[in-house]
N, C-alpha and C positions, 0 to 999 in steps of 0.2 A: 504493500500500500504506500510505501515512501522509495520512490525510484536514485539516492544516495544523500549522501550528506548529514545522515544521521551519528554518525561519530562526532560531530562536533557539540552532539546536543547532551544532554542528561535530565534528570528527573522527570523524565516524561509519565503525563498521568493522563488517561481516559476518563470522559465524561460527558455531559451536554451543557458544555460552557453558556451556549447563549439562549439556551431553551429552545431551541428548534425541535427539540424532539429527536436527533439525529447525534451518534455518540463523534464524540472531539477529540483530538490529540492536542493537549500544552505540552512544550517544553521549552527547558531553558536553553536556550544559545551558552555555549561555554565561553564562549572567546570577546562578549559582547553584554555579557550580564542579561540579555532579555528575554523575557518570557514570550514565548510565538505560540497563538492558535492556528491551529491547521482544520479547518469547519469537515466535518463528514460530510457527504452528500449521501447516507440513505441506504449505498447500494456496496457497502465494503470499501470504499475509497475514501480518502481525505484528499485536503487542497495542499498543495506545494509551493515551493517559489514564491514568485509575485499576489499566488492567492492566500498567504499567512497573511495573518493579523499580530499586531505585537499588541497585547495585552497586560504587558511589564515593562515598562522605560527600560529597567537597569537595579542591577542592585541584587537580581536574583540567585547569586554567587553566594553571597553572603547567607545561604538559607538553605537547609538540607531537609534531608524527608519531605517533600511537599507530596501532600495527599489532595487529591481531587473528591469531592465530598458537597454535597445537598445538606446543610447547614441548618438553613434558614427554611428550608423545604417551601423554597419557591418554584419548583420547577428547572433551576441553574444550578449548574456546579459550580462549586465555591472554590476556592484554596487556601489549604493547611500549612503551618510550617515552621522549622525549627529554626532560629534565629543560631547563629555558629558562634556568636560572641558573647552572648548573654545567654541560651540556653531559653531565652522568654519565645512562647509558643504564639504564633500570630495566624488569625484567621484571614481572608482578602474577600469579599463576598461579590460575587459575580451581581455585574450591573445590566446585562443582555449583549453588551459589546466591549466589555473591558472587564476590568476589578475596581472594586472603592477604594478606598484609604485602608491601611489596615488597623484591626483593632486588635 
């Protein structure tokens, strides 16, 4: 479903980031701190390339275990995760096309 370039990523988590109804790949970019959505389309495929969405400026480095998780049990996947320097657990709560702030 991902035609290369996935050694550069990590913490990839499944889910339906923006409520479509259709399961989603995030992951972080390594080399660039960002977090990328890759949208499903329905039928075993995700989007690639030019079709990701960054969903994470930056910063994503800094944070390990991120779990994709229904939170708020709105219909979106949220994301979970472990802060590397403080050990403080931060939630990111899916907005339908990004994350909020974290709390």
């Amino acid at each position: 479903i991902g035609s290369g370039g996935w050694n550069g990523m990590s913490e990839l988590m499944g889910g339906d980031f923006n409520g479509d109804g259709k399961a989603d790949v995030a992951a972080v970019e390594e080399s660039t701190g960002k977090l990328w959505l890759y949208k499903g389309n329905g039928t075993g495929s995700i989007g690639g390339g030019s079709s990701r969405v960054m969903i994470g400026s930056g910063g994503w480095n800094s944070l390990h275990d991120l779990v994709g998780m229904d939170v708020d049990n709105d219909g979106r996947t949220d994301v979970v995760g472990a802060e590397r320097s403080t050990g403080k657990l931060f939630l990111y709560k899916s907005n339908g096309t990004g994350l909020n702030a974290r709390t």
